[in-house]
C-alpha positions in Angstrom: 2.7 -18.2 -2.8 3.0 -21.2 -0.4 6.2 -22.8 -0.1 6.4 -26.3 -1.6 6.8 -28.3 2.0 6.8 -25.0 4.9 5.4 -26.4 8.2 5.0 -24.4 11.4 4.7 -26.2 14.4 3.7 -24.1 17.1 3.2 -25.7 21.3 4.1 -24.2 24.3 6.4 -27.6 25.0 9.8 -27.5 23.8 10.1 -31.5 23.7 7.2 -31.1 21.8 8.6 -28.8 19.3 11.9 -30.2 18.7 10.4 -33.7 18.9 8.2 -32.6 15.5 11.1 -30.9 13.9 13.2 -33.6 14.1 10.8 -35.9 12.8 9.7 -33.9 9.5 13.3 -32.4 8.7 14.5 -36.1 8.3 12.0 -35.5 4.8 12.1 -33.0 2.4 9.9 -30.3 4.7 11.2 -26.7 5.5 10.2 -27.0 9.1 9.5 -24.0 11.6 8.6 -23.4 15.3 7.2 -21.3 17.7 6.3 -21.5 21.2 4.7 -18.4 21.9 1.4 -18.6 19.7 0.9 -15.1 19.5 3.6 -14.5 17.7 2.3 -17.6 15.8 0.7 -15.3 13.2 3.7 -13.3 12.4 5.8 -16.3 11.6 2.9 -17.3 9.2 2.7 -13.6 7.9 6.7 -13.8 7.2 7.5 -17.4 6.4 3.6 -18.8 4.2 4.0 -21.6 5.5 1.4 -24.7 3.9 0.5 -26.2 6.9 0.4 -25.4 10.7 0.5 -28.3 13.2 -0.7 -26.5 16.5 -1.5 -27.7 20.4 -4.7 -27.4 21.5 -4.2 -26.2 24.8 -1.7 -23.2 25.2 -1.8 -20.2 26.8 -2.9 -17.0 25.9 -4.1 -18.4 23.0 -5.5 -22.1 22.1 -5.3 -24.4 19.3 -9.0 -23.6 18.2 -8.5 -19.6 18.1 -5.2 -19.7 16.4 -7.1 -21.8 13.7 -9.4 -19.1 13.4 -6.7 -16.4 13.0 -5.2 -19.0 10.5 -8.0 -19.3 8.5 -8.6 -15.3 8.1 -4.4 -14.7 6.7 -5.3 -17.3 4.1 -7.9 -20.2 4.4 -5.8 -22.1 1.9 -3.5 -23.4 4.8 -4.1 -26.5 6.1 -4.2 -26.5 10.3 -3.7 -30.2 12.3 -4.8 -29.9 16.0 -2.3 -31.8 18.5 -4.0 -32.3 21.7 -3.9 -35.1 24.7 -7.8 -34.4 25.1 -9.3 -35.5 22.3 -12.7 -36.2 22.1 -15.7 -36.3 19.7 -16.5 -32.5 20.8 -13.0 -31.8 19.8 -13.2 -32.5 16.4 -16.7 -31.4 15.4 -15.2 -27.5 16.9 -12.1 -28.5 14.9 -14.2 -29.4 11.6 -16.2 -26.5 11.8 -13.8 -24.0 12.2 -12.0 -25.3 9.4 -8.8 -27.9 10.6 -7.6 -30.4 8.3 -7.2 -33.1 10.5 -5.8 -34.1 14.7 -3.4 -35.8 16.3 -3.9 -37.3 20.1 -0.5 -37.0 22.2 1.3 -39.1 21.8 1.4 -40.0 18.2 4.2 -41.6 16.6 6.0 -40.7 13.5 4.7 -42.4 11.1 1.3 -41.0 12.6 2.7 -37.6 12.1 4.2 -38.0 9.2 0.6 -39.5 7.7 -0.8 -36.4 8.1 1.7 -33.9 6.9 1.8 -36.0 3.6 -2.4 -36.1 3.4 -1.9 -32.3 3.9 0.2 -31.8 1.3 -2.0 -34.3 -1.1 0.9 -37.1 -1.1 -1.9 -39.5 0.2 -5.8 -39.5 -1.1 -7.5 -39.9 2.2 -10.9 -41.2 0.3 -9.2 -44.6 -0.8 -7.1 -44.6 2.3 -8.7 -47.7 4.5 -6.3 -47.2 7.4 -5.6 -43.8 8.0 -5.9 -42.4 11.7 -9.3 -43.0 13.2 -9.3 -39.7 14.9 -8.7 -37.9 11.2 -12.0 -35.5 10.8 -10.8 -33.5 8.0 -9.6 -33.9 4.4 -11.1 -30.8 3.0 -9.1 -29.5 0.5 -7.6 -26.2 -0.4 -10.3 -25.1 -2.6 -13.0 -25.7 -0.1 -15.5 -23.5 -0.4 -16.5 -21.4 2.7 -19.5 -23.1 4.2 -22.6 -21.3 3.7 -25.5 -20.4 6.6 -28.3 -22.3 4.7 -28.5 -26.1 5.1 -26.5 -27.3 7.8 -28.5 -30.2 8.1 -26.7 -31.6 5.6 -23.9 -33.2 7.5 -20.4 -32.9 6.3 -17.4 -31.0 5.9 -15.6 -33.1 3.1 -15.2 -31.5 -0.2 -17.9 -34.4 -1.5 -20.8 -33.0 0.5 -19.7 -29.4 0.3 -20.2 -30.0 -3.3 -23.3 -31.7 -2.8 -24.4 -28.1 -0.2 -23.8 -26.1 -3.2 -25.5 -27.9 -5.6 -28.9 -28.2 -3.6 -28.6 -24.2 -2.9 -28.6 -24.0 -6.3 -30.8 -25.8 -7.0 -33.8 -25.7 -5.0 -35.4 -22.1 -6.4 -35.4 -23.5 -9.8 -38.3 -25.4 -11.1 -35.7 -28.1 -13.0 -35.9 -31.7 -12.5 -33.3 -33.5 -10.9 -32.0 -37.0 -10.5 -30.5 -38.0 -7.3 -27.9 -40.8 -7.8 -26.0 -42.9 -4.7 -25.9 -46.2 -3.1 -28.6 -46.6 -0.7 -28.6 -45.1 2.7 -26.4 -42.1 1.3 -29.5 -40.2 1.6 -31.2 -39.2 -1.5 -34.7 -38.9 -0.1 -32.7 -36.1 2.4 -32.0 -34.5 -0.3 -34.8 -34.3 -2.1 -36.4 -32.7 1.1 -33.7 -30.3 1.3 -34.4 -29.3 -2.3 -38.2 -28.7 -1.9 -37.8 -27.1 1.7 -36.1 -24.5 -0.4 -38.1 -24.4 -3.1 -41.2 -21.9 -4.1 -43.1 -25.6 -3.7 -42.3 -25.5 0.2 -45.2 -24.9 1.4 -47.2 -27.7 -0.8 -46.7 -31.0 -0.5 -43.5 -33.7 -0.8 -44.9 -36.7 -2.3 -43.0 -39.7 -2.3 -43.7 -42.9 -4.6 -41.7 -45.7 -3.9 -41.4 -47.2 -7.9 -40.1 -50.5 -6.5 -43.0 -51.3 -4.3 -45.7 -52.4 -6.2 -46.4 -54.2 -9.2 -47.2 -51.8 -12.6 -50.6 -51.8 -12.2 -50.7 -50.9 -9.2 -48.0 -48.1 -9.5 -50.0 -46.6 -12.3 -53.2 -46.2 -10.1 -51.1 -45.0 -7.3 -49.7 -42.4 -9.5 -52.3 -40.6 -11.6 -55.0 -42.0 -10.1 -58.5 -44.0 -11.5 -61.9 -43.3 -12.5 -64.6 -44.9 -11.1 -65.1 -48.5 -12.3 -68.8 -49.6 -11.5 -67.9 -53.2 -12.6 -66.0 -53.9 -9.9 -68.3 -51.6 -7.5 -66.4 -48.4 -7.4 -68.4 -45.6 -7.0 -66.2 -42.7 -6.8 -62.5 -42.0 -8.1 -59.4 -42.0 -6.3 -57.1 -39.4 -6.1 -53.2 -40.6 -7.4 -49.9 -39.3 -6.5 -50.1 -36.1 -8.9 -52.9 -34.8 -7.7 -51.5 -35.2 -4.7 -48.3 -33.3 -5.2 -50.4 -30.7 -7.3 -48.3 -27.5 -6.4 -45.7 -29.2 -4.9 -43.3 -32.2 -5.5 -43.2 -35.6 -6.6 -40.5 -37.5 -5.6 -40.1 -40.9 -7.6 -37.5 -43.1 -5.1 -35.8 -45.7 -7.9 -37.5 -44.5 -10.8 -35.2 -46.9 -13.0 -38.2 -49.5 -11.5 -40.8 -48.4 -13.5 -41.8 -50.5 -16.4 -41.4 -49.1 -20.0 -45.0 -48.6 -20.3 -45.0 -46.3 -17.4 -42.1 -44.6 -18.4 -44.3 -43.2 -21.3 -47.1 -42.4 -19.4 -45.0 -40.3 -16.8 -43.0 -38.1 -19.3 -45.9 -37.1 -21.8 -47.8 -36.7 -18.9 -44.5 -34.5 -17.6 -43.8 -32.9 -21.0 -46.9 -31.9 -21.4 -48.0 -30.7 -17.9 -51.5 -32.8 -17.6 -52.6 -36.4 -17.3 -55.7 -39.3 -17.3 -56.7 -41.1 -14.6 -56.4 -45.0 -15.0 -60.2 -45.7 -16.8 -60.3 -42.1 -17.6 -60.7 -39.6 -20.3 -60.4 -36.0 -19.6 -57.1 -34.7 -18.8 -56.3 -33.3 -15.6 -53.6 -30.0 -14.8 -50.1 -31.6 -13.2 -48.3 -28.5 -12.1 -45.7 -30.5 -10.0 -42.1 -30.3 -9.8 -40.3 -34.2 -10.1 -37.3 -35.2 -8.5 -36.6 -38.9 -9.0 -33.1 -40.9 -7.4 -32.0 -44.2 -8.4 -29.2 -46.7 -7.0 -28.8 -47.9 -10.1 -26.8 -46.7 -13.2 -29.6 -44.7 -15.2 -27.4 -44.3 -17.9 -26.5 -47.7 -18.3 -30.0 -48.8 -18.5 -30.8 -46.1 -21.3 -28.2 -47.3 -23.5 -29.0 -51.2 -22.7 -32.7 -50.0 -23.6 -34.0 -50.7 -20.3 -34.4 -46.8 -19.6 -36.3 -44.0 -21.9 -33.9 -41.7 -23.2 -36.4 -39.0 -23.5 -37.3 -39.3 -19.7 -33.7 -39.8 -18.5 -33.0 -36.1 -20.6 -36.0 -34.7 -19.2 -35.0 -36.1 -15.1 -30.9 -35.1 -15.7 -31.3 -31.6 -16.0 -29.9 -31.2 -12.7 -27.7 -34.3 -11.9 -26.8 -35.1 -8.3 -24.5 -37.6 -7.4 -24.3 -38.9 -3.5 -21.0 -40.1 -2.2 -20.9 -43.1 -0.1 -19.6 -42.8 3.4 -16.8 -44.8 2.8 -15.1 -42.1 0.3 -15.7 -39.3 3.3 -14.8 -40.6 6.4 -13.9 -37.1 7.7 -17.6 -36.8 7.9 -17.9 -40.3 10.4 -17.8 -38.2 13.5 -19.9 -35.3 12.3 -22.4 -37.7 11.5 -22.1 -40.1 14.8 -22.0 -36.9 17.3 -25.5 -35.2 14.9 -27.1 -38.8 15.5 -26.1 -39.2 18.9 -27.1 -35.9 20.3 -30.4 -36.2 18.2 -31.7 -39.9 19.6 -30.8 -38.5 23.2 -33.0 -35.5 22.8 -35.5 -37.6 21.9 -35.1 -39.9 24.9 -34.7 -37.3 27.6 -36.0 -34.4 26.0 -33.8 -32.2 28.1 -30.5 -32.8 27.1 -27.8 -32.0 30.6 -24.9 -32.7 28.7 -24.1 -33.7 25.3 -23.3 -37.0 24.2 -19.6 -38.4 23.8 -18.2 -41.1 21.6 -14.8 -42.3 23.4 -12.0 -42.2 21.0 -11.9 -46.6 21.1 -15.2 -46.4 19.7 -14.6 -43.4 17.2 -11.6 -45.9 15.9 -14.0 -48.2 15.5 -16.4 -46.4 13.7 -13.8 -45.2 11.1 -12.1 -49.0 10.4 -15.3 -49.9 9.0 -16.2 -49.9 5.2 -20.1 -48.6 5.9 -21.7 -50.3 3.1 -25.2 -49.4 4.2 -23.6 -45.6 4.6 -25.6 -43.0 6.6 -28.6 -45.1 7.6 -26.3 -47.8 9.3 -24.1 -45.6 10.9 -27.3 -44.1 12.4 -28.6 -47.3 12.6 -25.1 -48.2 14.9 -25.4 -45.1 17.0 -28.4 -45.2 17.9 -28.6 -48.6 19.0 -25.1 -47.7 20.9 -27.2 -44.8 22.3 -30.1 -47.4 23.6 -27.4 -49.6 25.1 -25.4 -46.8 26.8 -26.3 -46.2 30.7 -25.0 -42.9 30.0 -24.6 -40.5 27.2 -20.8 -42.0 27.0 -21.0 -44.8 23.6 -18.2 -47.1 24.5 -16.8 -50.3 22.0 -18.6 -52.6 23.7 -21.7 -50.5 22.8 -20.9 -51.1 19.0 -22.1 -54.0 17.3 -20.0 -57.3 16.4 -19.2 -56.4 12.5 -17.4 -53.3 13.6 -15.0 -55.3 16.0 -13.9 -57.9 13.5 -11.8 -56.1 10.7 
């Protein structure tokens, strides 16, 4: 069993060593040191300590593989990387391998002592605004190991890890599922993710934007019409479930269609066949619907402004999308996947990979993100297009992010 407040501080630097100790034994923490990190695990082995603040750079072994060794004792110990060369490659190698947060020498106490009370759950980094902008981690204890299979959803918060888990989950089932989030969180994403793993993968991914069109012309869209030789249509049109026959239909803001269509959709659901607009033979629908909505579903049901019936028949599987606000540890994750993505697609052969100088990554983490993924994509790419290099400096970064 952990002790309550154990740190191990572990750096080559005696200054270094006695500069932390001093710092955290003026609190309540049981504070240790080592300078040798090979002997790092014995300590660790001895004493259980909660948390280990390690350098990065030591020798015979760094900050990086003494994480590692960390994280096989017991991956319940929380890890904080101190380092004088921090960078955006630092703490996407940190976040995977499983550190809670880093320090850049030289930090100051209260930096220090920030992260040593996050650590220990004294401070909720989600509705923290003004935490270090070099923190990447936050994951708690119970973090689940992260699993081979969709890395391309980006994040190493306990939110998204959730959200990993879910989708694996998931996907080889033939349940409906409603994807719920503030838009640009990335619902559609998901719902790709979902069917990529699906027996449906190799049909088709539909999409139906219910927002876009006015109801008549979202019902033809969706199941179709009959030829109507009054207005010189001679042959029928194919709608969205035909379309999707095999595969799935993805209804983006479903809370947008009318109550009328509503009806049509789930008998036509619940009962595995539909009518073309005009028609009168009912056609097969073997597809599998997944349907997101910004807006509270529920809320609507009870205010009678959504079908209860459908709203059962979508919620089987519930998902619920985080917005980027409440997971900044995933901010430079998400900024270095974005960056190194629009530069392959500019050069095609990437030399070197991208960097995002610590200025900017302070930046990027001040800000609230109301349009959440899409506009930090948005940000970085456009930094991306303005860089001369693959370096994204402040000055690269648009106005709203400089005035907070």
């Amino acid at each position: 069993m952990n002790g309550p407040g154990k740190i191990l501080v572990v750096d080559d630097e005696p200054d270094a060593l006695e500069n932390c100790r001093r710092i955290l034994s003026r609190h309540r923490y049981d504070c240790f040191v080592e300078a040798d990190p090979s002997r790092a695990i014995g300590v660790i082995e001895r004493e259980h300590p909660r948390l280990v603040l390690t350098d990065l750079r030591m020798p015979t072994l760094d900050g990086i593989s003494l994480l590692k060794a960390i994280k096989r004792v017991d991956p319940g110990i929380q890890v904080v990387l101190l380092t004088a060369y921090a960078s955006i490659q630092t703490a996407v190698t940190s976040m995977r391998c499983g550190a809670f947060d880093y320090l850049v020498k030289p930090f100051t106490s209260a930096e220090l002592e920030g992260v040593v009370r996050r650590a220990f759950g004294e401070i909720d980094p989600a509705v923290e605004p003004d935490r270090s902008p070099l923190a990447v981690g936050g994951q708690g204890p119970a973090r689940a190991p992260e699993r081979p299979a969709l890395k391309e959803i980006i994040g190493a918060s306990p939110s998204l890890c959730a959200v990993r888990e879910l989708v694996a989950r998931v996907a080889p089932t033939e349940a409906a599922a409603l994807i719920m989030g503030e838009g640009g969180t990335g619902k559609e994403f998901i719902a790709r993710a979902i069917h990529a793993r699906s027996a449906r993968a190799r049909r088709a991914f539909v999409p139906l934007d219910c927002l876009a069109a006015m109801e008549t012309a979202l019902e033809a869209e969706l199941f179709g019409c009959e030829p109507q030789p009054s207005l010189s249509e001679t042959r029928a049109t194919p709608g969205l479930f035909e379309l999707a026959d095999g595969g799935t239909l993805f209804l983006d803001e479903v809370a947008g269609l009318s109550l009328r269509l509503q009806a049509k959709l789930f008998r036509a659901l619940k009962e595995q066949r539909f009518r073309k607009v005009g028609g009168t033979r009912f056609m097969p629908a073997d597809v599998r619907v997944i349907a997101s909505s910004t807006q509270d579903v529920h809320r609507a049901a009870g205010a009678g402004e959504f079908r209860q019936d459908l709203l059962a028949y979508l919620t089987v599987i519930p998902i619920t999308l985080p917005p980027l606000r409440v997971r900044r540890e995933d901010i430079v994750l998400l900024a270095h996947e974005f960056l190194q993505a629009f530069l392959r697609r500019k050069r095609k052969v990437l030399p070197q990979e991208g960097v995002v100088t610590l200025e900017a990554i302070a930046l990027l983490h001040r800000y609230s993100w109301p349009g959440n993924v899409r506009e930090l994509q948005h940000v970085i790419e456009r930094a991306a297009a303005l860089s001369e290099s693959v370096v994204i400096h402040v000055e690269h970064l648009p106005d709203r992010l400089h005035h907070l």
